[in-house]
C-alpha positions in Angstrom: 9.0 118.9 -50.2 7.0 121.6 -48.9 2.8 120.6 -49.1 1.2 123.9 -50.2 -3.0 123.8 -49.3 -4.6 125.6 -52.5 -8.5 126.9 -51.4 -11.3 128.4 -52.9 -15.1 128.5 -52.6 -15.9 125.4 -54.2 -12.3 123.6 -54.4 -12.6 123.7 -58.6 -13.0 126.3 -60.7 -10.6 129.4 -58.6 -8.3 127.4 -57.4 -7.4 125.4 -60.2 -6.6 128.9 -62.6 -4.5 129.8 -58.9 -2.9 126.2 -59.5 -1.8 127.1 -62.8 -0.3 130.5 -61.8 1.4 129.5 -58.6 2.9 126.5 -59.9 4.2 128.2 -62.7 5.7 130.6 -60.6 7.4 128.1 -58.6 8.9 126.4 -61.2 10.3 129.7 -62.9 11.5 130.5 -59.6 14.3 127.4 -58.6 11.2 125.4 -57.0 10.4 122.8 -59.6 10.3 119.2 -58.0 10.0 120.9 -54.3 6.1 120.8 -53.6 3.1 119.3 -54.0 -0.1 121.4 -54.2 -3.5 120.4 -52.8 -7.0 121.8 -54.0 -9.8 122.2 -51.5 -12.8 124.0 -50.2 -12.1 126.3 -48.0 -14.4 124.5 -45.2 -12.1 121.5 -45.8 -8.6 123.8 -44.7 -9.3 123.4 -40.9 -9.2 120.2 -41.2 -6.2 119.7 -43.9 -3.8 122.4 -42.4 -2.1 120.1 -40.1 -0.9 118.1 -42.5 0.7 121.3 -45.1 3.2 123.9 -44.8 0.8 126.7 -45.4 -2.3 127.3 -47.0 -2.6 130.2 -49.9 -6.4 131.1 -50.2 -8.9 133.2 -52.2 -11.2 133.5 -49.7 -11.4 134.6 -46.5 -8.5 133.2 -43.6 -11.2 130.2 -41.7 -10.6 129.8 -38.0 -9.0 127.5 -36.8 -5.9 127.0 -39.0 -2.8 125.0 -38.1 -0.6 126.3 -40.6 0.1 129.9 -42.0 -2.2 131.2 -44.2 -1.9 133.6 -47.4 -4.3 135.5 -49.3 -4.3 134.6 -52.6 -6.8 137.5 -54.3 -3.7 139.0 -55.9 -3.5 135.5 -58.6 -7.2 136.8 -59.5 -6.6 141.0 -59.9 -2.9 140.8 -60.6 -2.6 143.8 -57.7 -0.2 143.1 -55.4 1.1 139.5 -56.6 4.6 140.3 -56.5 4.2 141.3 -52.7 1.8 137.9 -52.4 4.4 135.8 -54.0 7.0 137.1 -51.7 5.3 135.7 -49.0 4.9 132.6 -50.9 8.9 132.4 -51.3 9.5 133.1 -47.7 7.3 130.4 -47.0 9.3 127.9 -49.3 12.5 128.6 -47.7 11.2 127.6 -44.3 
């Protein structure tokens, strides 16, 4: 069960339309029943890394991280999100 650290500004409104996206992704992709998304601010990933297999993130990479980190802009303008899921992939099959 990977433990996937979901960010944005606030912890609601972003992240939760990037929830949607990614998880429907996963699940389309062979990854149904194999992770467990959690939404936060992004002040709160520093803190919460430790604990998740990698963080994917509208905002800007906070210091300080203990897991790797993916920038998630690409679930908001569409460009580049088949190079962003990629990423997101490789990190599943770690």
């Amino acid at each position: 069960m990977k433990k996937i650290l979901l960010a944005c500004g606030s912890g609601i409104a972003t992240s939760t339309a990037v929830n949607a996206k990614l998880t429907q992704m996963l699940e389309e992709n062979g990854y149904a029943g194999k992770f467990k998304i959690t939404q936060c601010k992004i002040s709160e990933v520093p803190a919460l890394s430790a604990e998740h297999d990698f963080c994917v993130a509208t905002t800007m990479q906070p210091t300080e991280m203990k897991c790797p980190f993916i920038s998630g802009i690409s679930f908001l303008t569409g460009a580049g999100l088949d190079a962003t899921f990629q990423e997101i992939k490789t990190q599943m099959e770690k």
